[in-house]
CHARMM internal coordinates of N, CA and C (Angstrom, degrees):
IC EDIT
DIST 1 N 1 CA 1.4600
DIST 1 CA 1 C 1.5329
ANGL 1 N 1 CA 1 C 111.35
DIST 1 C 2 N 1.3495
ANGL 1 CA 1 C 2 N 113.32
DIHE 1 N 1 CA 1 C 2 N -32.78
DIST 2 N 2 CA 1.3476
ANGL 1 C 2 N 2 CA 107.48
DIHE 1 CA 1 C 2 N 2 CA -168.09
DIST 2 CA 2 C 2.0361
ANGL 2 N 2 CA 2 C 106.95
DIHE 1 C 2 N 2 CA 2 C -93.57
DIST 2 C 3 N 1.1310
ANGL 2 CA 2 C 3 N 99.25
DIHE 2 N 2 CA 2 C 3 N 5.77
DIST 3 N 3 CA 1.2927
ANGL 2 C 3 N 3 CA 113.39
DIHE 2 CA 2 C 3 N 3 CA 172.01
DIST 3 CA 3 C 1.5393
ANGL 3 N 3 CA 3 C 114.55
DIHE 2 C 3 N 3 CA 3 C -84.49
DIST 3 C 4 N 1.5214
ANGL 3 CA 3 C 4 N 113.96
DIHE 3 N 3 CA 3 C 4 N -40.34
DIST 4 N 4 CA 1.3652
ANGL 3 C 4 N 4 CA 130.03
DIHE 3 CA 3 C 4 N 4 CA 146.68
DIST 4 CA 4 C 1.0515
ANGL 4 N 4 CA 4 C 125.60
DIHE 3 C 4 N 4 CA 4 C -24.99
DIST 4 C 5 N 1.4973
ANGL 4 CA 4 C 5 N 118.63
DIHE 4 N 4 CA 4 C 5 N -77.23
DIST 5 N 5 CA 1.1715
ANGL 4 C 5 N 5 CA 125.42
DIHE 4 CA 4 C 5 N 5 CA 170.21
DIST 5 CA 5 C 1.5476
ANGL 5 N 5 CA 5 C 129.28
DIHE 4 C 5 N 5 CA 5 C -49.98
DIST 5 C 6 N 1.9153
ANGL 5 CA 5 C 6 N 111.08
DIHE 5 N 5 CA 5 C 6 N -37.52
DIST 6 N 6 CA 1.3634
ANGL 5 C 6 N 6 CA 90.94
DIHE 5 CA 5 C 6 N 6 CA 174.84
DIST 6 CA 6 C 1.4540
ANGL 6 N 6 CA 6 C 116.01
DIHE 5 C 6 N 6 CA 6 C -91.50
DIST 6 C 7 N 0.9844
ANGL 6 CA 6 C 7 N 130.00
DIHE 6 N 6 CA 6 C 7 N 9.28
DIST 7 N 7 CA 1.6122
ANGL 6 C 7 N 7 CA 120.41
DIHE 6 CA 6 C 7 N 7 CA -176.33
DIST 7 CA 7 C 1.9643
ANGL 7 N 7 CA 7 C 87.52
DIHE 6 C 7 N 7 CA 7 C -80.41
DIST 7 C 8 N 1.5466
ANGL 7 CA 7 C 8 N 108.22
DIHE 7 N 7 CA 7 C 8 N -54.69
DIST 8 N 8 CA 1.5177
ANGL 7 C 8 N 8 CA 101.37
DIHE 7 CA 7 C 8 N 8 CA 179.48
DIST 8 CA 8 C 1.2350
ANGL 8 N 8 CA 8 C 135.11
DIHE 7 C 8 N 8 CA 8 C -55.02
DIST 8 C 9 N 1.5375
ANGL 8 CA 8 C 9 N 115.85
DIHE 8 N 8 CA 8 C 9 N -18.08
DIST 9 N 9 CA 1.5790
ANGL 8 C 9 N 9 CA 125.20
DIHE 8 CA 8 C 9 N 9 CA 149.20
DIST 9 CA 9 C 1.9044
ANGL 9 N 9 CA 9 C 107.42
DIHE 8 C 9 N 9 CA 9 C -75.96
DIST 9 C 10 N 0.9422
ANGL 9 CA 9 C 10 N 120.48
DIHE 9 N 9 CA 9 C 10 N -11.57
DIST 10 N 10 CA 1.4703
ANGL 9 C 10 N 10 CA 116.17
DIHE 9 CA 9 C 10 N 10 CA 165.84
DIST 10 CA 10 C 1.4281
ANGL 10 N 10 CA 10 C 96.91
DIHE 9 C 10 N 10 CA 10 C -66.07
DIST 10 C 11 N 1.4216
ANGL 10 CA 10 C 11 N 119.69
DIHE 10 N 10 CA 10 C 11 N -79.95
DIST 11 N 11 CA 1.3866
ANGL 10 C 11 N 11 CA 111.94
DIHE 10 CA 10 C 11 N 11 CA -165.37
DIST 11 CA 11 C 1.4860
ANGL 11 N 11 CA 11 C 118.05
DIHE 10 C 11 N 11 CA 11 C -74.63
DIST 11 C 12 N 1.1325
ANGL 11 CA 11 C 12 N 112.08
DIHE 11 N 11 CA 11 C 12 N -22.42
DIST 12 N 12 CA 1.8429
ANGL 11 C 12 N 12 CA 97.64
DIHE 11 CA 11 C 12 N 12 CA 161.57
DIST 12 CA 12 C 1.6326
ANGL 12 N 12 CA 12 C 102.00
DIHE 11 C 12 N 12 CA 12 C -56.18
DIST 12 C 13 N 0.9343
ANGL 12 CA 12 C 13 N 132.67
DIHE 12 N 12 CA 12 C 13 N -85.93
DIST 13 N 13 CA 1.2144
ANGL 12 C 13 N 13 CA 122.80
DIHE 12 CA 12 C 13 N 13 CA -170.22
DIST 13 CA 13 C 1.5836
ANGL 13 N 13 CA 13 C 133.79
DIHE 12 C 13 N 13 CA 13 C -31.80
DIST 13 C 14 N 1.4429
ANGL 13 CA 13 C 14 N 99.03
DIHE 13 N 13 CA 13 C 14 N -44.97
DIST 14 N 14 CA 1.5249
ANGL 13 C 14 N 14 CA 81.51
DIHE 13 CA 13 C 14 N 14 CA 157.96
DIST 14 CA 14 C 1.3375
ANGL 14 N 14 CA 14 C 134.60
DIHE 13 C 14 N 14 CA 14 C -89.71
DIST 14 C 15 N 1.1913
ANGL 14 CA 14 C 15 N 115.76
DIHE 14 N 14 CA 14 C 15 N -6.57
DIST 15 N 15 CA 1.7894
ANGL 14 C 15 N 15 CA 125.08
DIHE 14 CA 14 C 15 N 15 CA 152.37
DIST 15 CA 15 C 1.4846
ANGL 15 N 15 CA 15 C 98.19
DIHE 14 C 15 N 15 CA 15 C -46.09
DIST 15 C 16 N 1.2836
ANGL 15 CA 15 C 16 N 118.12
DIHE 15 N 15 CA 15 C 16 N -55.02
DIST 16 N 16 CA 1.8031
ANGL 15 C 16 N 16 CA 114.88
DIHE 15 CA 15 C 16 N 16 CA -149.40
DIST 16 CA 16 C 1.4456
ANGL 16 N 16 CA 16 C 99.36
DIHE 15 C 16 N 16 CA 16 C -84.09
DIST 16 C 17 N 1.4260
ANGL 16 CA 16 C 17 N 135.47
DIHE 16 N 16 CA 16 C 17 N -34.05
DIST 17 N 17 CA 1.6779
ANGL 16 C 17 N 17 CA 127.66
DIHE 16 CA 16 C 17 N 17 CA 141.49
DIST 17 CA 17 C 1.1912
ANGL 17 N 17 CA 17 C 121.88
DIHE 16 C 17 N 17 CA 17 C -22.06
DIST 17 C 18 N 1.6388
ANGL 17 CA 17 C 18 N 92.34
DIHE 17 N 17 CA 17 C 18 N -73.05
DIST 18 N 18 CA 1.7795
ANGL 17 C 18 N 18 CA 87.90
DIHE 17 CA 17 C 18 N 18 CA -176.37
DIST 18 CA 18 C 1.5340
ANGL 18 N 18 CA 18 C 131.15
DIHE 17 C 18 N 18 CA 18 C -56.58
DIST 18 C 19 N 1.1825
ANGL 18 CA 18 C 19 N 104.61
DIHE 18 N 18 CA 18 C 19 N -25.65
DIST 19 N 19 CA 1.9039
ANGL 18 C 19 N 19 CA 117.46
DIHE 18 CA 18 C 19 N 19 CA -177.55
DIST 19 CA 19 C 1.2870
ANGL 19 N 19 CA 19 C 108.47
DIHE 18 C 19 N 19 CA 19 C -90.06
DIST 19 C 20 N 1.5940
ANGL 19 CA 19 C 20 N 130.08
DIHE 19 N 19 CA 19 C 20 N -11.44
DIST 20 N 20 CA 1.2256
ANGL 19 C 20 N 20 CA 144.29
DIHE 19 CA 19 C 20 N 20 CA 155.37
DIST 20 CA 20 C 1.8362
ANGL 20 N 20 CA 20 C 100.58
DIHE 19 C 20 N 20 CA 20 C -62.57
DIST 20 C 21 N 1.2151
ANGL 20 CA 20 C 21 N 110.33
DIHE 20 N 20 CA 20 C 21 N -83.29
DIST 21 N 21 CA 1.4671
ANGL 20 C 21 N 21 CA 96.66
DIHE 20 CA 20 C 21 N 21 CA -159.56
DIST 21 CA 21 C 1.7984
ANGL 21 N 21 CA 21 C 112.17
DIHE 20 C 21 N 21 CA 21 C -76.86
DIST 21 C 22 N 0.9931
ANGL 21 CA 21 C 22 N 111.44
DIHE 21 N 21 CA 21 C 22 N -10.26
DIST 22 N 22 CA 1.2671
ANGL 21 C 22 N 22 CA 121.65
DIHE 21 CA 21 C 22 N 22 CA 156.89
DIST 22 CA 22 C 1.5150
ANGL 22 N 22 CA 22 C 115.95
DIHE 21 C 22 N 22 CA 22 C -33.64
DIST 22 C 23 N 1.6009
ANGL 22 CA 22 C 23 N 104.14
DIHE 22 N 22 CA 22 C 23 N -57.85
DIST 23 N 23 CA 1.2608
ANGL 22 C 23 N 23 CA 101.48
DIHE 22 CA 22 C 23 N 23 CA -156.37
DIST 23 CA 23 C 1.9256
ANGL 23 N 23 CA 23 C 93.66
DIHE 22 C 23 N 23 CA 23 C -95.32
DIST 23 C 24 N 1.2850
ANGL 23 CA 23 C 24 N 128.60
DIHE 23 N 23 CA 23 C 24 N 33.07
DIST 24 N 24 CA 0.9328
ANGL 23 C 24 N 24 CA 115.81
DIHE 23 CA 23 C 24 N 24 CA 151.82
DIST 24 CA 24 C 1.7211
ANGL 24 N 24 CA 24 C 132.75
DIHE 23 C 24 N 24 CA 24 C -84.08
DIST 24 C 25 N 1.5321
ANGL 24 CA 24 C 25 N 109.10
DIHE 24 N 24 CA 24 C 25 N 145.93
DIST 25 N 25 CA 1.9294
ANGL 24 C 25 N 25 CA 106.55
DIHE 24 CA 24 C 25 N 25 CA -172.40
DIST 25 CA 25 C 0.9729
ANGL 25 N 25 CA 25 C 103.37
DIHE 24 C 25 N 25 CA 25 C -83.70
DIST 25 C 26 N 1.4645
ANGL 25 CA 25 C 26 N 143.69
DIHE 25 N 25 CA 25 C 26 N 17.09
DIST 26 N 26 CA 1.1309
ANGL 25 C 26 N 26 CA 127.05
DIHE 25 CA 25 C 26 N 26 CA 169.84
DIST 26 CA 26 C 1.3220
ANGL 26 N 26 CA 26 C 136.48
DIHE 25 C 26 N 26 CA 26 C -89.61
DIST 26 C 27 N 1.2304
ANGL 26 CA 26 C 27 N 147.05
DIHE 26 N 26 CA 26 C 27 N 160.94
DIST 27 N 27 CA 1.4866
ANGL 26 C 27 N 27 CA 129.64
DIHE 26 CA 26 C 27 N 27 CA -167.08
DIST 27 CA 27 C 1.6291
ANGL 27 N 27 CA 27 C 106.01
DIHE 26 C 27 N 27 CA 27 C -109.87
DIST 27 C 28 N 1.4038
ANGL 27 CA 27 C 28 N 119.78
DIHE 27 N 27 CA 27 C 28 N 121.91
DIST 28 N 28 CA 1.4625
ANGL 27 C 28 N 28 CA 120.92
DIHE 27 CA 27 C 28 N 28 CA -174.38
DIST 28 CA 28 C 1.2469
ANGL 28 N 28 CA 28 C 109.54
DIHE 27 C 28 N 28 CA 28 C 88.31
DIST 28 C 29 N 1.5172
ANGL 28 CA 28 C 29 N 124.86
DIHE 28 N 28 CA 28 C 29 N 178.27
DIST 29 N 29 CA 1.2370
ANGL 28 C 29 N 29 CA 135.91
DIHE 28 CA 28 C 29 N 29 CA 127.09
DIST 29 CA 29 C 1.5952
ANGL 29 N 29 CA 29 C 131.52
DIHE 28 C 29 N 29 CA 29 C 3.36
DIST 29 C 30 N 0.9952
ANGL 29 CA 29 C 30 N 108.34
DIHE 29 N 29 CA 29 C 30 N -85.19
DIST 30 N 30 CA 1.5777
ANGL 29 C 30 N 30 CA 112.86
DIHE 29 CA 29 C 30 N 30 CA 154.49
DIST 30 CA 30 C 1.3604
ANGL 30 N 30 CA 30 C 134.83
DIHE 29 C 30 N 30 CA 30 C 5.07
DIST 30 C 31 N 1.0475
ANGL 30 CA 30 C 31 N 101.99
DIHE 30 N 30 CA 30 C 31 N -43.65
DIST 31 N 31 CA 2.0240
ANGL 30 C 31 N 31 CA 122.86
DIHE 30 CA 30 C 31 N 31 CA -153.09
DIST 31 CA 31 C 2.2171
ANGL 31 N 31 CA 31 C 74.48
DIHE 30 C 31 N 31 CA 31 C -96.77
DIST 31 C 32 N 1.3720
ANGL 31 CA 31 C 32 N 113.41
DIHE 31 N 31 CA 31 C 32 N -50.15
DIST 32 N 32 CA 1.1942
ANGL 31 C 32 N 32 CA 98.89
DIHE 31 CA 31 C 32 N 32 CA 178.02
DIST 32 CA 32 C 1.7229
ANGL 32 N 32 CA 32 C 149.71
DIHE 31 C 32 N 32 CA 32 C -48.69
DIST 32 C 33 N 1.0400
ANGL 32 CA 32 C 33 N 106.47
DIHE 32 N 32 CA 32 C 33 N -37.99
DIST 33 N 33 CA 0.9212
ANGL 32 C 33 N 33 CA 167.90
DIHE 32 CA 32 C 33 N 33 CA 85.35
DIST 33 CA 33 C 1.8214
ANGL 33 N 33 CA 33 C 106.79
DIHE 32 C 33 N 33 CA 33 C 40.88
DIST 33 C 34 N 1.6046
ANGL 33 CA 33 C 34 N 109.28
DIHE 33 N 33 CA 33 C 34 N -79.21
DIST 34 N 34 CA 1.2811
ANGL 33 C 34 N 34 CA 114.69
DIHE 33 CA 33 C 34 N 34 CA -162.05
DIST 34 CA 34 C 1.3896
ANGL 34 N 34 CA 34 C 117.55
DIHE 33 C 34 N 34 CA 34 C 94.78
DIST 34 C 35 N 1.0076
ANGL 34 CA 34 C 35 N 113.27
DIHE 34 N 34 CA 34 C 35 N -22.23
DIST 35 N 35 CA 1.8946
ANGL 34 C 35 N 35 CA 96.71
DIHE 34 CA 34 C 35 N 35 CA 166.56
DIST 35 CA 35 C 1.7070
ANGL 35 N 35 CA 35 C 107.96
DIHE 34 C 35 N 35 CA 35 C -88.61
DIST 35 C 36 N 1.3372
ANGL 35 CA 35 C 36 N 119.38
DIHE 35 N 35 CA 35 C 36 N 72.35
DIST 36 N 36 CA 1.3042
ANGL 35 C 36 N 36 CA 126.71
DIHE 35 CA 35 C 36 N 36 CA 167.57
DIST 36 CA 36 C 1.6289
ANGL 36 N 36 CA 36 C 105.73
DIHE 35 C 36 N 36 CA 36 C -124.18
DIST 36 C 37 N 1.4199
ANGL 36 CA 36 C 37 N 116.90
DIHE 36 N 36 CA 36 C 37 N 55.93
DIST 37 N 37 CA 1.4899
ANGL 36 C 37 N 37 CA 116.44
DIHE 36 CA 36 C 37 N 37 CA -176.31
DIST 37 CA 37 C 1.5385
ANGL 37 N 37 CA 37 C 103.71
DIHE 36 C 37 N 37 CA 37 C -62.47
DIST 37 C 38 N 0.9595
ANGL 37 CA 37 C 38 N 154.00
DIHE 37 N 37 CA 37 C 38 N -0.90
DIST 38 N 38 CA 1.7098
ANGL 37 C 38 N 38 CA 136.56
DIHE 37 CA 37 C 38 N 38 CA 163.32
DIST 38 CA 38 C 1.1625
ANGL 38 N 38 CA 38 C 135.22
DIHE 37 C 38 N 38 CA 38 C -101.01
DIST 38 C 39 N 1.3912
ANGL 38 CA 38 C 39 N 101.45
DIHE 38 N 38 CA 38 C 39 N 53.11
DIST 39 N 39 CA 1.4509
ANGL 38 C 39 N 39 CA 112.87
DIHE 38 CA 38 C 39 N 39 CA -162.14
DIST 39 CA 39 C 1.7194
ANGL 39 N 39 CA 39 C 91.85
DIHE 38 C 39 N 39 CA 39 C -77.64
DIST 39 C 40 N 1.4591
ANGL 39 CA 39 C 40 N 109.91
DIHE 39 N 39 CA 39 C 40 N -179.06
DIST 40 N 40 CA 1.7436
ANGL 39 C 40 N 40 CA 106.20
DIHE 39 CA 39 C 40 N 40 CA 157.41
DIST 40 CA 40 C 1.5265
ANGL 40 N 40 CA 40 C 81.48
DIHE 39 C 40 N 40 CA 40 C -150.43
DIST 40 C 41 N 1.6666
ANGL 40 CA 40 C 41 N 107.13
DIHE 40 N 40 CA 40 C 41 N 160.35
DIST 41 N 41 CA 1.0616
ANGL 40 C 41 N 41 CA 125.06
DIHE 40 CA 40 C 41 N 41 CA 158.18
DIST 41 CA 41 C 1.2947
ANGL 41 N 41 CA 41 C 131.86
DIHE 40 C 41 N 41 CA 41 C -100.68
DIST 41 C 42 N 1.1543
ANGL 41 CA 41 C 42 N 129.01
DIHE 41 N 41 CA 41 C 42 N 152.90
DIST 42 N 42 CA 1.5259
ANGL 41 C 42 N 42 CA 129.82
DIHE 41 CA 41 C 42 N 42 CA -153.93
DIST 42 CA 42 C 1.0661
ANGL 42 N 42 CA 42 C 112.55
DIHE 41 C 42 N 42 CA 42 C 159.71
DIST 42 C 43 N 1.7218
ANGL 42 CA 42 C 43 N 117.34
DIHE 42 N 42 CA 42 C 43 N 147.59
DIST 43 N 43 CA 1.3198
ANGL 42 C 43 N 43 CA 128.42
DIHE 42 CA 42 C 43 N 43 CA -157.47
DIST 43 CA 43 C 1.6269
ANGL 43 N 43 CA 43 C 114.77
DIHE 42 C 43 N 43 CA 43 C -56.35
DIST 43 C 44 N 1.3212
ANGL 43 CA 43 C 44 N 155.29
DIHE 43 N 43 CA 43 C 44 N 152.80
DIST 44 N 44 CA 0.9639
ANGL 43 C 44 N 44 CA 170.82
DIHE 43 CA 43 C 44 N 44 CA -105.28
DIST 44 CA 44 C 1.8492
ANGL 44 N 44 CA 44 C 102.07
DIHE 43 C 44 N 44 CA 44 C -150.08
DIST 44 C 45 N 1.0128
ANGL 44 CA 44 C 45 N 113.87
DIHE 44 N 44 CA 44 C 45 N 95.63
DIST 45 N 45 CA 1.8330
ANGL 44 C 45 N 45 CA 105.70
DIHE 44 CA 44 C 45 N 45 CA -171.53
DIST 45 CA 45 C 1.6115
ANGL 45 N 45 CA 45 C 97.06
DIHE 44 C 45 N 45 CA 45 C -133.91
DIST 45 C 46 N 1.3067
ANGL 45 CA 45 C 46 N 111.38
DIHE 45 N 45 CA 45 C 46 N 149.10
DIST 46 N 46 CA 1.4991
ANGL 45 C 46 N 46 CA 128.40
DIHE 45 CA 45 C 46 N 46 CA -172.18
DIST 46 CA 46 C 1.6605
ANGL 46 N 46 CA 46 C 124.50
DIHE 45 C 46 N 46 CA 46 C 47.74
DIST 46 C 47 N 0.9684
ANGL 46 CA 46 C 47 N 138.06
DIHE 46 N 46 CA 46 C 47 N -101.06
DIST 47 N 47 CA 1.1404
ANGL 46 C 47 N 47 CA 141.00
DIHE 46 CA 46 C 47 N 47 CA -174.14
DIST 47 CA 47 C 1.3217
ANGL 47 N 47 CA 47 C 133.89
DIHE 46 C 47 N 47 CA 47 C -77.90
DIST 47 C 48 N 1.8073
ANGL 47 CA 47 C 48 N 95.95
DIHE 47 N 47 CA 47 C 48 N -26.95
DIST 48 N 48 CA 1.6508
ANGL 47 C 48 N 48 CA 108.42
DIHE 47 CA 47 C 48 N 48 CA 151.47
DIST 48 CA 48 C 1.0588
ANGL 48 N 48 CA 48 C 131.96
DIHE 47 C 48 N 48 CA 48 C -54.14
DIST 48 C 49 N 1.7502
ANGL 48 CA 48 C 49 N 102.82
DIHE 48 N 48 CA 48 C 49 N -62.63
DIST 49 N 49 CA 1.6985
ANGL 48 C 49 N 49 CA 99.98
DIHE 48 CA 48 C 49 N 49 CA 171.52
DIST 49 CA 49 C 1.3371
ANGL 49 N 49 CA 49 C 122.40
DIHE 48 C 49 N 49 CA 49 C -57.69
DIST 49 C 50 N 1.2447
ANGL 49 CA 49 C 50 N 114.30
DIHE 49 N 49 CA 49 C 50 N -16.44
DIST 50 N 50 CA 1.8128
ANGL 49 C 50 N 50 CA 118.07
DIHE 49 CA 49 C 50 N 50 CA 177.11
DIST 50 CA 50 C 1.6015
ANGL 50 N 50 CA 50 C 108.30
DIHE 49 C 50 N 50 CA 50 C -66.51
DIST 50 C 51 N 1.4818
ANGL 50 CA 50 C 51 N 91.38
DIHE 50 N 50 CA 50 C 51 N -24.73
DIST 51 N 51 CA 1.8845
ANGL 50 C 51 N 51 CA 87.23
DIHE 50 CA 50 C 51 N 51 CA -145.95
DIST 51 CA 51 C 1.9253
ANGL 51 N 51 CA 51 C 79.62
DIHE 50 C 51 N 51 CA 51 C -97.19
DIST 51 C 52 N 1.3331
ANGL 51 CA 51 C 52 N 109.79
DIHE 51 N 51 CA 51 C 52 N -28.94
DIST 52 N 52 CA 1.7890
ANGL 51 C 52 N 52 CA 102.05
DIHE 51 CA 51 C 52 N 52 CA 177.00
DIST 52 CA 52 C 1.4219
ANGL 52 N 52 CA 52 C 109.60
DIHE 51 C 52 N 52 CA 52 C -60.49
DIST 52 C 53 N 1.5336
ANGL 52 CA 52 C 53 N 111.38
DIHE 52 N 52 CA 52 C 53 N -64.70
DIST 53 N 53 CA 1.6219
ANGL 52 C 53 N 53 CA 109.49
DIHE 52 CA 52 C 53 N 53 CA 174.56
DIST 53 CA 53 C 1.5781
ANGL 53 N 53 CA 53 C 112.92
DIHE 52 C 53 N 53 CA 53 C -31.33
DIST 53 C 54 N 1.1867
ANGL 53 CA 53 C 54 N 114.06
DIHE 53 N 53 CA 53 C 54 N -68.01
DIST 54 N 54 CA 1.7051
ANGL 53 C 54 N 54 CA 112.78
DIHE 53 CA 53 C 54 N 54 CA -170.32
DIST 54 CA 54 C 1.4951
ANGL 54 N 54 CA 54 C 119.43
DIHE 53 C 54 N 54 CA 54 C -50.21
DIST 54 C 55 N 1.7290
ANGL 54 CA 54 C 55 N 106.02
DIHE 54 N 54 CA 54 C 55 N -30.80
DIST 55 N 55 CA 1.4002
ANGL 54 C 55 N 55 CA 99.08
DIHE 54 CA 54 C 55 N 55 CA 167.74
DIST 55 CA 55 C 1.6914
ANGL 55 N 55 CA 55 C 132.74
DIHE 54 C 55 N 55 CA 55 C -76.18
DIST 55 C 56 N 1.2972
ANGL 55 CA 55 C 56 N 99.56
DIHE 55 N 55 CA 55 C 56 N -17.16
DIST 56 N 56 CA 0.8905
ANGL 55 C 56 N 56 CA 124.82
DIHE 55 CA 55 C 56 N 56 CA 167.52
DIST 56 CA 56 C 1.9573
ANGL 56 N 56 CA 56 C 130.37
DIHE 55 C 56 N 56 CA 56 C -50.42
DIST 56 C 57 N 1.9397
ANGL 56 CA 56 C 57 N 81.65
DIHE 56 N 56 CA 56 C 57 N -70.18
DIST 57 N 57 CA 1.9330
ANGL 56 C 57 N 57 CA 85.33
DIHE 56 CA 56 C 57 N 57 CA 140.87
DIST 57 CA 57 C 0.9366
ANGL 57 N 57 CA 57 C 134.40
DIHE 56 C 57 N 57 CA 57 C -70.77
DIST 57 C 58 N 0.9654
ANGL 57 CA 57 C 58 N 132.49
DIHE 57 N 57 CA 57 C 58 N -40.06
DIST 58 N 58 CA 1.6459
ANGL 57 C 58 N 58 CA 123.07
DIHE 57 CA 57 C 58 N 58 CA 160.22
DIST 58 CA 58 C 1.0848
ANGL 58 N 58 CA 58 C 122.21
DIHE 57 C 58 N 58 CA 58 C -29.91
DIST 58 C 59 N 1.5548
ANGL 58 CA 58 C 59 N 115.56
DIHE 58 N 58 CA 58 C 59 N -72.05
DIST 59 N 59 CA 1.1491
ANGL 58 C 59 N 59 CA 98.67
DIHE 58 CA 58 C 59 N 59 CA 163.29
DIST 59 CA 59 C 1.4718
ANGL 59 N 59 CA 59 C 151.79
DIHE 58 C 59 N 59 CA 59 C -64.75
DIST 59 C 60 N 1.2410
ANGL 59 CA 59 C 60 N 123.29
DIHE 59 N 59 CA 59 C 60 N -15.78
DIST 60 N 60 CA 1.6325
ANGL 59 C 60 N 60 CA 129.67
DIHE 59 CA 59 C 60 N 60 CA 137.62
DIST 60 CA 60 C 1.9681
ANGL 60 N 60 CA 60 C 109.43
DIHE 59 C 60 N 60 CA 60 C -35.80
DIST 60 C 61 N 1.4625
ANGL 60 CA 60 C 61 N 93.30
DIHE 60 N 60 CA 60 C 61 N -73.62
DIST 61 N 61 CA 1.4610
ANGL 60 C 61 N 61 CA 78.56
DIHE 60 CA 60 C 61 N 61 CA 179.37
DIST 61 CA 61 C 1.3447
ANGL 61 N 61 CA 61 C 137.47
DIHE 60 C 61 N 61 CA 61 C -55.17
DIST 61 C 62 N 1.3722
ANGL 61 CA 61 C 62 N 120.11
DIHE 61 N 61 CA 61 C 62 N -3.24
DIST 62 N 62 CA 1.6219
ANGL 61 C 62 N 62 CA 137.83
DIHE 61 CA 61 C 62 N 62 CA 158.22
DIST 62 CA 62 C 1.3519
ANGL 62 N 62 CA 62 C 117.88
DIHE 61 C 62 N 62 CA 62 C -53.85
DIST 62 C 63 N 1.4286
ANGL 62 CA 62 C 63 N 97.42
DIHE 62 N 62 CA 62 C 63 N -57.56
DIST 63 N 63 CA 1.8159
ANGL 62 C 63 N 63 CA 100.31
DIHE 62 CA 62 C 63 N 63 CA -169.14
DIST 63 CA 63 C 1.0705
ANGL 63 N 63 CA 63 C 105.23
DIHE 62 C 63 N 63 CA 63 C -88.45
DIST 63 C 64 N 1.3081
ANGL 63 CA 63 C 64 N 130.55
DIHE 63 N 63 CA 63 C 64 N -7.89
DIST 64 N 64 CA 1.5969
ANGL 63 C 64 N 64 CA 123.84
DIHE 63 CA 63 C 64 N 64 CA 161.71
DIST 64 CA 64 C 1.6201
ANGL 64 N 64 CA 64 C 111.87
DIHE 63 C 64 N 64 CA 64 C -70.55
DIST 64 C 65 N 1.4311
ANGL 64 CA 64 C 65 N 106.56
DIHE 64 N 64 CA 64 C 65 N -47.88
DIST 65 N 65 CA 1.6056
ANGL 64 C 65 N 65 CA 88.28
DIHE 64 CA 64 C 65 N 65 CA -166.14
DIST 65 CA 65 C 1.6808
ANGL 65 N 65 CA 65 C 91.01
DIHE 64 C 65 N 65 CA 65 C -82.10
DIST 65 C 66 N 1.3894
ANGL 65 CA 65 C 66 N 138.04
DIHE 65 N 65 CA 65 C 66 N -21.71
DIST 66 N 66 CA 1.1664
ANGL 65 C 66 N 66 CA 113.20
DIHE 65 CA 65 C 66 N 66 CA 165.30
DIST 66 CA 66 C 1.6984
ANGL 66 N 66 CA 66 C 123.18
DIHE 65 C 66 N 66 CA 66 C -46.31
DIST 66 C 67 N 0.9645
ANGL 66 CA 66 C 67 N 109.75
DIHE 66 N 66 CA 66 C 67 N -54.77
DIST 67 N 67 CA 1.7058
ANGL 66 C 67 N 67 CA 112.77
DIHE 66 CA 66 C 67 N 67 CA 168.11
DIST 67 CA 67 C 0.9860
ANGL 67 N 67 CA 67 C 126.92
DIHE 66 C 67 N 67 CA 67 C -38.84
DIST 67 C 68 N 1.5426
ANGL 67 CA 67 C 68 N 113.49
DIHE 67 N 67 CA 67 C 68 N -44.59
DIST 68 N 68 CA 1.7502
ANGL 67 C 68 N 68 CA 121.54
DIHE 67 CA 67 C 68 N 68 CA -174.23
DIST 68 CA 68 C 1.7064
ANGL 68 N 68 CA 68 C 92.41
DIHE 67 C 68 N 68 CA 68 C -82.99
DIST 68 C 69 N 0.9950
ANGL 68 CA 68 C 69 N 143.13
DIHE 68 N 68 CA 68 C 69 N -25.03
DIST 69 N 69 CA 1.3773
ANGL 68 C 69 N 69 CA 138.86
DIHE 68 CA 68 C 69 N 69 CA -154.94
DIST 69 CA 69 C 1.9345
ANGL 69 N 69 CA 69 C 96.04
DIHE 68 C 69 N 69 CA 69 C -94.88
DIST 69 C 70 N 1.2412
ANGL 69 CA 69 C 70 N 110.20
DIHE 69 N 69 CA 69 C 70 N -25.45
DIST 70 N 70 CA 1.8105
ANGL 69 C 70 N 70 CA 113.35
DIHE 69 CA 69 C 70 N 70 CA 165.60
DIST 70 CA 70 C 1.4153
ANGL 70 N 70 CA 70 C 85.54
DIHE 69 C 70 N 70 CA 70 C -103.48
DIST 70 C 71 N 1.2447
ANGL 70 CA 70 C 71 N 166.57
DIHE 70 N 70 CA 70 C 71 N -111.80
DIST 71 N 71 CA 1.3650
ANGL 70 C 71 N 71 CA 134.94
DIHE 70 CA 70 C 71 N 71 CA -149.05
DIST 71 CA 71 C 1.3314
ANGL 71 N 71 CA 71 C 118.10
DIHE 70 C 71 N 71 CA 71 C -8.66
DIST 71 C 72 N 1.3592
ANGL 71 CA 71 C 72 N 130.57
DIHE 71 N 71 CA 71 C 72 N -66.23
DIST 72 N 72 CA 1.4579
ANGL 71 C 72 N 72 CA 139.92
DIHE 71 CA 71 C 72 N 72 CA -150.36
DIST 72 CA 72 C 1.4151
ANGL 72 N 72 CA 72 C 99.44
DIHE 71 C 72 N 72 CA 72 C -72.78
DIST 72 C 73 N 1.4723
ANGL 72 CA 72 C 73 N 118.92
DIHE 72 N 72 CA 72 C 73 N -45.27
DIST 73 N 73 CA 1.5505
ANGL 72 C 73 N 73 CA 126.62
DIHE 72 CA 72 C 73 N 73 CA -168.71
DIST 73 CA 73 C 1.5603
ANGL 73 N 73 CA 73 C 129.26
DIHE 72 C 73 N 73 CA 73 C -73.62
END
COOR INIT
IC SEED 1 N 1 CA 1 C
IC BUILD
């Protein structure tokens, strides 16, 4: 069971990477980085807010199976 759990914190985690830098505005490398000074802010419409929500669960679903994975052990 607890083998379960960590392969599924394997792939939560790299889901929650990818939807992390995903949702950066920057173009390239760069934006990683921090030298992307021209950002603007502004409301979040179509694919952003999709891609914010999911990180969002993701990350919920992290600290849950982190929990159950020190529960189980």
């Amino acid at each position: 069971m607890v083998t379960f759990f960590q392969i599924a914190l394997i792939i939560t985690s790299v889901a929650l990477i990818l939807s992390v830098v995903l949702q950066n505005k920057g173009v390239g490398l760069g934006g990683l980085t921090g030298q992307d000074m021209a950002t603007t802010y502004g409301s979040r419409r179509g694919i952003e807010k999709t891609l914010f929500w999911v990180t969002i669960i993701l990350a919920i679903v992290f600290v849950i199976l982190v929990l159950a994975t020190i529960a189980i052990s």
